[in-house]
N, C-alpha and C positions, 0 to 999 in steps of 0.2 A: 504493500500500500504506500509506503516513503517512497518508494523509487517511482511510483508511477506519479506520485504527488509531484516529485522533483522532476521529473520529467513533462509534465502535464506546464508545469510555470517557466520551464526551456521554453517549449513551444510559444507559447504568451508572449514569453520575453522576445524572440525570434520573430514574430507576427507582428510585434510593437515596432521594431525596429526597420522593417519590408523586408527580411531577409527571409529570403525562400530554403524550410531548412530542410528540403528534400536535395539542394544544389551542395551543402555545405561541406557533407562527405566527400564528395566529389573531388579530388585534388587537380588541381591546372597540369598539366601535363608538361614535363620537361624541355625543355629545347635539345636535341642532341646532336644536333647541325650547326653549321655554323651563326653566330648573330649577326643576324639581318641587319644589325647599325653598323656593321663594319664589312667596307668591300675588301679593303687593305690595311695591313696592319705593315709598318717598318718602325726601329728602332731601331739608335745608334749611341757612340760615345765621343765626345770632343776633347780632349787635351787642350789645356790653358798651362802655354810654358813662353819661355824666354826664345825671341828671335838668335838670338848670339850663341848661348852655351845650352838651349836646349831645357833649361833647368822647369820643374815642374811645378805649375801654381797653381792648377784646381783640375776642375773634371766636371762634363755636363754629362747628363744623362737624357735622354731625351727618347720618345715616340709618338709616331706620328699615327693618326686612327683616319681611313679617308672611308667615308659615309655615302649612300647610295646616290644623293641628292647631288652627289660632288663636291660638297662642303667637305672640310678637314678639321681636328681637333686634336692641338698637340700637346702634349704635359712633359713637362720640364722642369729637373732639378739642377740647379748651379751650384757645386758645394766651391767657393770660389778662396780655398784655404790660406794662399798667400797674401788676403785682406782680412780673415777672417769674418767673411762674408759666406751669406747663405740663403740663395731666391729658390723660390719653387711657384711654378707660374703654368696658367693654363691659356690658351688660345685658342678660339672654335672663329674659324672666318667661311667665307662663302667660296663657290666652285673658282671663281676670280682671284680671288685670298684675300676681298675685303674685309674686313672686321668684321664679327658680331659679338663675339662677348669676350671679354680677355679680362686674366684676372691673376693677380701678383703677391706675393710677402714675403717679405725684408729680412733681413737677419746683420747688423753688422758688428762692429769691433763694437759697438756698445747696449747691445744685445737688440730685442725684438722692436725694430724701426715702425710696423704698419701693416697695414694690407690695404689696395687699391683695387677698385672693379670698374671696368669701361665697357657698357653695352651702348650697342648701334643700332638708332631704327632710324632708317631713311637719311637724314640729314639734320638729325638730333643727336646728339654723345650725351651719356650720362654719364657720371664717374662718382662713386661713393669710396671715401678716402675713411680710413676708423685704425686705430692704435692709438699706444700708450696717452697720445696727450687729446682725444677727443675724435669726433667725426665731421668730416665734411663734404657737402653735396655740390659737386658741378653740374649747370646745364650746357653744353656749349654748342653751338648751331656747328657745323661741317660742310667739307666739299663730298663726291660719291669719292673719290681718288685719296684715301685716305689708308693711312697703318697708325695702328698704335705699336708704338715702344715699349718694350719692355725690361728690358739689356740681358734679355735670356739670349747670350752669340748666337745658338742656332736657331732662332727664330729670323735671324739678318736677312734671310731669303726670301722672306715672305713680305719682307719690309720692299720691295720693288718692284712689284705689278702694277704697279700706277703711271699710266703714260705708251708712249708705246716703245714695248722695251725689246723691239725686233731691232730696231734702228740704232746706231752705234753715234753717240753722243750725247748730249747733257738734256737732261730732263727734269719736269720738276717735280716737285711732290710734296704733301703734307703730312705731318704727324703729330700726333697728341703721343708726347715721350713723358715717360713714367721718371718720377725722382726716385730713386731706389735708395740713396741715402742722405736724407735731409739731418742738416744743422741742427741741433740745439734743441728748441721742443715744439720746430714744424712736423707735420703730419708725410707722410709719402704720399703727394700729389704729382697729377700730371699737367702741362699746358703745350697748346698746340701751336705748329710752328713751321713754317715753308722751309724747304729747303730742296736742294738739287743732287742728283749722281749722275754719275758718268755712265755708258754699258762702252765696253771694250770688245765683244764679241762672245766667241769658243774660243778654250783652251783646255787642253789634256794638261791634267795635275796627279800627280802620284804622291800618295800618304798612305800612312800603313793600312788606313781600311783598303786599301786598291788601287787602281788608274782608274781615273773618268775624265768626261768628255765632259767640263763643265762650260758654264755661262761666267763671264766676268765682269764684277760693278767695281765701282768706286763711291763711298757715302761717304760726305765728310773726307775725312782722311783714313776712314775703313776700306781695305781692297778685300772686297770679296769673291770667292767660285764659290758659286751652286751647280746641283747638280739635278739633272730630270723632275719628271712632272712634278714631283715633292717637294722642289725647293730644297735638297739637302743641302746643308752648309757642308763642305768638303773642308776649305780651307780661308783663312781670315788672317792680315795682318793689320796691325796700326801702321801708317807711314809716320817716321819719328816720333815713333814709341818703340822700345824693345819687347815688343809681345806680338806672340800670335798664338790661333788657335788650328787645331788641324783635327780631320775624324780619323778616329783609330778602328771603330767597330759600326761595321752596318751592316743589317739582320733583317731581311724580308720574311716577316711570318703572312702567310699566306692561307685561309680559312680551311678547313680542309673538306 
């Protein structure tokens, strides 16, 4: 008589709530295929060392997830040791590589700086700024030709789909660049800002991940090669600066 009592006010409670408790038992059925949000999976490794003697000052890790729609979405860790710095940042942009939602946090020599988020609708940027010393909300109107910054290096690639980047000379471009390590007890903010790179053409570059047939830019005084549809960062130098960066490991997982 208890069990059926107890059971009699399951149903009640289950009937209150519209759930149908003939479905309940029921368990959703596994995926054992591959996930449909991911057509291609790649993941690689960057070295952050010294131009001259090679020496070694961090290590990114990074993967890239590319999605049915042709959009992509990368996540990325920068343990960047010889600052004592430490970003971890995500990026989801469209089949183009324009923005839509990118999102970042800090780590420096005086521990937990922040976290920043920039979502994209149309010709709107929002950006919510929050850590240690408060939060703050950006609205800021945009051009469609747009990259957010991050200073995650191998996101660098993704920063030059803006313009037409068949044609070999200077073009322009906008960015809303993230602060990754702000003074004293400002917030990690981003603002937006013109500026120009160079395209050089192809070049074949050899580093320990391989030989490739990349693309080569100039941002700033950043010389970049990328490589195929992905945008891989292969290899990065400062022009006067003693650093660069180069890929050591790339890894096509492919669904099976």
């Amino acid at each position: 008589m208890i069990v059926l009592r107890i059971l009699t006010v399951a149903m009640i409670c289950l009937a209150a709530t519209s759930v149908d408790p003939l479905r309940i038992a029921v368990a959703q059925e596994e995926n054992t295929g591959p996930n449909i949000n991911v057509v291609r999976e790649v993941g690689g490794t960057l070295r952050l060392q010294t131009a001259s003697d090679k020496r070694f000052r961090g290590v990114e890790e990074w993967r890239i997830f590319v999605h049915a729609d042709g959009s992509r979405t990368m996540t990325l860790t920068k343990d960047f040791i010889a600052a004592n710095a430490l970003q971890i940042m995500t990026a989801h942009v469209d089949a183009d590589f324009r923005p839509i939602d990118v999102y970042a946090t800090y780590w420096t020599l005086d521990g937990y700086r922040g976290s920043i988020r920039a979502a994209v609708d149309g010709n709107e940027l929002r950006a919510v700024s929050e850590g240690p010393y408060g939060r703050i909300e950006d609205v800021v109107e945009v051009p469609h030709e747009l990259s957010i910054v991050t200073h995650g290096e191998s996101m660098n690639g993704w920063y030059l789909w803006q313009g037409e980047r068949d044609d070999e000379g200077i073009h322009r471009a906008t960015y809303f660049n993230f602060n990754p390590a702000p003074d004293g007890s400002a917030l990690v903010k981003g603002r937006l800002h013109p500026a120009t790179y160079e395209y050089f053409g192809t070049e074949t570059v050899t580093v320990p991940a391989g030989t490739f047939a990349t693309e080569r830019y100039l941002l700033g005084n950043i010389d970049i090669w990328y490589y195929g549809e992905d945008r891989v960062l292969v290899k990065q130098s400062l022009r006067g600066d003693d650093k660069e960066y180069i890929l050591t490991k790339l890894e096509l997982v492919t669904p099976e």
